[in-house]
C-alpha positions in Angstrom: 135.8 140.7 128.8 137.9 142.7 126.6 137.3 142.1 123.0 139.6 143.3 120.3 139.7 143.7 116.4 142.1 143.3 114.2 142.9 143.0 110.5 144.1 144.2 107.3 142.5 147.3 106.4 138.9 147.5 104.0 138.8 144.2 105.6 136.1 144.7 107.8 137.2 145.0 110.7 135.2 148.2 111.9 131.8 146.4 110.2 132.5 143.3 111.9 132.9 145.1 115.5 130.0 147.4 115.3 127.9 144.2 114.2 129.0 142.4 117.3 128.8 145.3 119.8 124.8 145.0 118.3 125.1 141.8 119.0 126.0 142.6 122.2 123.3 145.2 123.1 120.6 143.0 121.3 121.6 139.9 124.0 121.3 142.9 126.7 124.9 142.4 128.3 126.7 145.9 129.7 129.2 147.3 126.4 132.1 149.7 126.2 132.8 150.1 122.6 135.8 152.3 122.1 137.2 153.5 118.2 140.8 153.0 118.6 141.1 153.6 114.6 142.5 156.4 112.7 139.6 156.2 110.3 137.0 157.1 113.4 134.2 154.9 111.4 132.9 153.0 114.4 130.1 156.0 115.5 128.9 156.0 111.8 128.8 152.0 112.1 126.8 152.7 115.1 124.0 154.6 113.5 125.6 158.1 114.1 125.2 160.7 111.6 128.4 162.0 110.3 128.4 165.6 112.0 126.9 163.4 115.7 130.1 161.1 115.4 132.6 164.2 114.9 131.7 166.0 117.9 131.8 162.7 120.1 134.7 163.7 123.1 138.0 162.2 122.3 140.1 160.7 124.7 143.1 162.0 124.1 141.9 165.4 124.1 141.2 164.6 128.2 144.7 162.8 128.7 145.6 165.0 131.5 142.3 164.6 133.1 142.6 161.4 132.7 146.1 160.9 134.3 145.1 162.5 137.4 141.9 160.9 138.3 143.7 157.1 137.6 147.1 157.8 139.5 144.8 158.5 142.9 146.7 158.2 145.6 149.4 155.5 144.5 152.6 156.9 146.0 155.2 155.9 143.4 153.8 158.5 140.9 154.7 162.0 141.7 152.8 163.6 139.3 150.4 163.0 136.3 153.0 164.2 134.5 155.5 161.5 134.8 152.4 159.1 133.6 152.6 157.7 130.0 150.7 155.3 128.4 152.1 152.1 129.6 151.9 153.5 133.4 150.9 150.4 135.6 148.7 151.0 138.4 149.6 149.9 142.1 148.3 150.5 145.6 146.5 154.1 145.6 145.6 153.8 141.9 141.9 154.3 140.8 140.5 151.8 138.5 138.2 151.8 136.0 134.9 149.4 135.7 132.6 148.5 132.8 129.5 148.0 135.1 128.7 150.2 138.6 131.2 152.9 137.8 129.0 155.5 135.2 129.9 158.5 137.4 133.3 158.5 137.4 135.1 161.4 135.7 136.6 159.5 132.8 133.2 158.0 131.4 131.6 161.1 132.3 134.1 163.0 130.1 134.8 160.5 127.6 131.6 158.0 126.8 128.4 158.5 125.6 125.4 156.6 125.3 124.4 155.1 122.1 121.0 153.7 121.9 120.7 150.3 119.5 117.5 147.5 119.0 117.5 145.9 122.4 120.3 148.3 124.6 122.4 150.9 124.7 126.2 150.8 124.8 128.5 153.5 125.7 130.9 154.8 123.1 134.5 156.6 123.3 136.6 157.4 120.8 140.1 158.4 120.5 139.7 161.3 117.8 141.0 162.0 114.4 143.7 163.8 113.7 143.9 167.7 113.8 145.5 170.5 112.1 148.1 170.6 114.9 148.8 166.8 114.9 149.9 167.0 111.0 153.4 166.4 110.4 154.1 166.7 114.1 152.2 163.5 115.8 151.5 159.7 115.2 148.6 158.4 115.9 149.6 155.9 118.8 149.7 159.4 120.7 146.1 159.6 120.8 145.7 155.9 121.3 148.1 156.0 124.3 144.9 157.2 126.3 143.0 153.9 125.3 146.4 152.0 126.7 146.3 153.8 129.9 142.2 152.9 130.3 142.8 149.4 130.0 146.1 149.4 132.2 143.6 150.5 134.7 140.4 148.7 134.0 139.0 145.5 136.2 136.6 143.6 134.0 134.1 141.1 135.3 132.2 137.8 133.5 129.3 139.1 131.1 130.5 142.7 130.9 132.2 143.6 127.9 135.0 146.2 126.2 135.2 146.3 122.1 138.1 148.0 120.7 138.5 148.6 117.1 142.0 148.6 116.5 144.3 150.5 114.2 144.6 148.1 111.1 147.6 145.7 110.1 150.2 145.7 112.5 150.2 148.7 113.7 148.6 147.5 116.9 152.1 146.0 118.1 153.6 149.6 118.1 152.2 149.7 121.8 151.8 146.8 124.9 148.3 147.6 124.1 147.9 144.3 122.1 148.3 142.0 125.2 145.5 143.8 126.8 142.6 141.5 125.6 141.1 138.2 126.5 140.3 137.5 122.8 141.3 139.3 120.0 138.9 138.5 116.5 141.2 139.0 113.1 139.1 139.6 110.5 140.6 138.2 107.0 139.7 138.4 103.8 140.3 135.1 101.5 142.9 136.8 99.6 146.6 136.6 100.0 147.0 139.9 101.3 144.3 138.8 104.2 146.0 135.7 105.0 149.5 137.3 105.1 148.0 140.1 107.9 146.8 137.0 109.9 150.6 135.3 109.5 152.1 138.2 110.7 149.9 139.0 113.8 150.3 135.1 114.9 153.9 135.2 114.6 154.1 138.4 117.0 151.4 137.8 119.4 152.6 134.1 119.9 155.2 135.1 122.4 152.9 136.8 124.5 150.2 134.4 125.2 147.4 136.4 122.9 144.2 134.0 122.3 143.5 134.9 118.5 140.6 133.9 116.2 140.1 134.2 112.7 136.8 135.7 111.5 136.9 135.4 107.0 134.8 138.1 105.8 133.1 138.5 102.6 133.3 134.8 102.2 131.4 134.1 98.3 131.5 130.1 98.5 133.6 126.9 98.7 136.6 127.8 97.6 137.0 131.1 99.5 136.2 128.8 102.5 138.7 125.8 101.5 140.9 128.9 101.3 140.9 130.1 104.1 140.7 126.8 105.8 143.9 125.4 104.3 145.7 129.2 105.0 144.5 129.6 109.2 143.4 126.1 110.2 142.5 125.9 113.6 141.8 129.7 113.9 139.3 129.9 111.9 136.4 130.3 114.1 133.9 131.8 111.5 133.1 132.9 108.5 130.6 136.2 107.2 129.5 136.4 103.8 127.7 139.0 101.9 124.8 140.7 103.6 121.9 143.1 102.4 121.7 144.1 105.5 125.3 145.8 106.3 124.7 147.3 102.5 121.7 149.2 103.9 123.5 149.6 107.3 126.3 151.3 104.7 124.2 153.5 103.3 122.5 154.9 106.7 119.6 153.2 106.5 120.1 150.0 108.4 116.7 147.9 109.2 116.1 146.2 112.5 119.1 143.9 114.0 116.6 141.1 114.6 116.4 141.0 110.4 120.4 140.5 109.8 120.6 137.4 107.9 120.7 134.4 110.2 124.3 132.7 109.1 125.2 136.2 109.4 123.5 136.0 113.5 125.0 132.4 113.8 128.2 133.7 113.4 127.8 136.8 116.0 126.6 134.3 118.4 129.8 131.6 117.5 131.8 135.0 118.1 129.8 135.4 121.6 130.3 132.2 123.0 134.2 132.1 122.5 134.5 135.5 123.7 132.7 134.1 126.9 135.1 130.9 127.0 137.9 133.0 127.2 137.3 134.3 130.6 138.4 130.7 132.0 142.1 131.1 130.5 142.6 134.5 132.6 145.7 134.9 133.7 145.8 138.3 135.7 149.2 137.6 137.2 150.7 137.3 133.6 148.9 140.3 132.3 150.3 142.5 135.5 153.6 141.2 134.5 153.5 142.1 130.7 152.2 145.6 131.8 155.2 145.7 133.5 157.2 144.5 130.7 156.2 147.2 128.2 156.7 149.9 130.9 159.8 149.2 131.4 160.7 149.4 127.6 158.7 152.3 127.6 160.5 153.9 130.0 164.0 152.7 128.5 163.5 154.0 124.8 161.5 157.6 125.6 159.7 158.0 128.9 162.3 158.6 131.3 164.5 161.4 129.2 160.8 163.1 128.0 159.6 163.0 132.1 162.9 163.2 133.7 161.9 160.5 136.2 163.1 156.8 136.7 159.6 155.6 135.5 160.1 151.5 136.3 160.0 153.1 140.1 156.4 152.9 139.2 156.0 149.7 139.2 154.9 147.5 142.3 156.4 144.3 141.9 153.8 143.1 144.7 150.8 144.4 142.9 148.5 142.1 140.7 145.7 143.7 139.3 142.6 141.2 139.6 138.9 141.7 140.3 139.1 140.9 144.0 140.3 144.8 144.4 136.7 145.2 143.6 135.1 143.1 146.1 135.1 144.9 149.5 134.4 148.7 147.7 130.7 150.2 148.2 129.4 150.4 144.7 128.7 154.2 145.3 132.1 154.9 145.8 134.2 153.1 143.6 134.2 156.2 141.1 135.9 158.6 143.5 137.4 157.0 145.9 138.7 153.1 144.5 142.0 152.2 146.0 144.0 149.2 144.6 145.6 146.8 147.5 148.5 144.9 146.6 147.9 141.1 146.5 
């Protein structure tokens, strides 16, 4: 499943995520987490040190690499260069896995093990911003690599991608917020928290995005009659204040098995609709909306910048679903996966 995370930000957002990627790791289910943040905070979160989390690889530092080894042998792309980030893939294209596929050259590159209590997940980041980036780049540059991943990834039942997102709304600067099965918003009981939520709902509802509300730092009843009266049905759960995340904050976090259990009910009310959402796949629609936002792509910027007609790209045959996976060797799918058209 692809799990995303939203919100306003010092919401929580990057707390919340690293909690449920533990979550994750402690009920010994495979995890991709990826920081898709500005603030990088998601290693740290994990139990990195600060200097350990700075010299993780950052995907958009291997964007060419990366470009090559997903376009394959699909013959409507001429050259990694006329990729961009909203590049479908199509017959000849490589795709990525979350389970069976730890050799391939863009984990191998990109991710790197993080141990936690109970599992290990692997961890990419997108990287901070440089001295060359300033005044010259925005940051959905670097996130374009994270795009181009999940344009190309074939996710199964019990195997699971966590993005921490760029806060606000800055996520629907890209397609890249159609690209989930679930996206968590994490909201404060404040008007400012509420008015994020409002916002993401009223841009997301066109596009079929399944969205649920998670109210942090929740004190008592009225912050939860709050948010109650302000979300409604979204609201899936609420987290309040936790000894735990403080220690966790200051680098010494204890043993996940001793998070507070309201605090674990939650994680595992988070788990289980995370899980419900694979029945509402619809991997004909979310072909289509890749589509969509290549073509707009393509419109606005990619074709003047590449000098090709990049909506040639697309395969209006091609649906990208896990049955591609089903008849490839597991040993080969990292260097030699080819897409069929369905």
């Amino acid at each position: 499943m692809k799990i995303a995370f939203v919100g306003k930000g010092g919401s929580g957002k990057t707390t919340l995520s690293s909690l449920f990627i533990r979550h994750l790791a402690a009920s010994q289910v495979p995890v991709v987490a990826v920081d898709a943040d500005i603030n990088q905070h998601l290693g740290p979160a994990l139990g990195l040190g600060e200097e350990e989390a700075a010299a993780l690889p950052a995907l958009g530092a291997h964007l060419p690499q990366i470009k090559e080894y997903l376009r394959g042998a699909n013959p409507r792309i001429a050259s990694a260069e006329t990729m961009i980030k909203t590049t479908p893939p199509g017959p000849g294209s490589r795709l990525l896995r979350l389970t069976g596929d730890d050799d391939n050259p863009v984990y191998a590159a990109c991710a790197r093990p993080v141990a936690l209590d109970g599992g290990t997940v692997r961890l990419m980041v997108t990287g901070p911003f440089n001295e060359s980036d300033l005044g010259v780049a925005c940051y959905h540059s670097k996130v374009g690599a994270v795009e181009l991943c999940l344009n190309h990834l074939v996710d199964g039942r019990g195997e699971y991608l966590v993005v921490d997102m760029t806060a606000g709304s800055d996520s629907f600067a890209s397609g890249m917020f159609t690209r989930f099965d679930l996206t968590f918003l994490v909201a404060e009981p404040t008007r400012k928290g509420v008015a994020v939520y409002r916002q993401y709902r009223d841009y997301a509802r066109d596009y079929g995005v399944a969205l649920a509300v998670i109210g942090n730092k929740v004190q008592g009843a009225d912050d939860l009659a709050f948010l109650r009266a302000e979300v409604g049905d979204d609201l899936l759960v609420t987290v309040g204040q936790s000894d735990w995340v403080r220690a966790m904050e200051k680098g010494r976090p204890p043993r996940f098995d001793q998070l507070e259990e309201a605090n674990r009910r939650a994680l595992r009310t988070m788990h289980e609709r995370a899980d419900a959402a694979y029945e509402c796949r619809d991997w004909r629609r979310y072909t289509q909306q890749m589509a969509l936002f290549h073509r707009k792509n393509a419109e606005s910027w990619g074709n003047s910048k590449t000098g090709a007609d990049l909506a040639a790209q697309i395969d209006p045959g091609f649906v990208l679903d896990e049955s591609l996976l089903r008849s490839v060797p597991a040993a080969t799918r990292g260097e030699a996966l080819s897409a069929r058209p369905a």
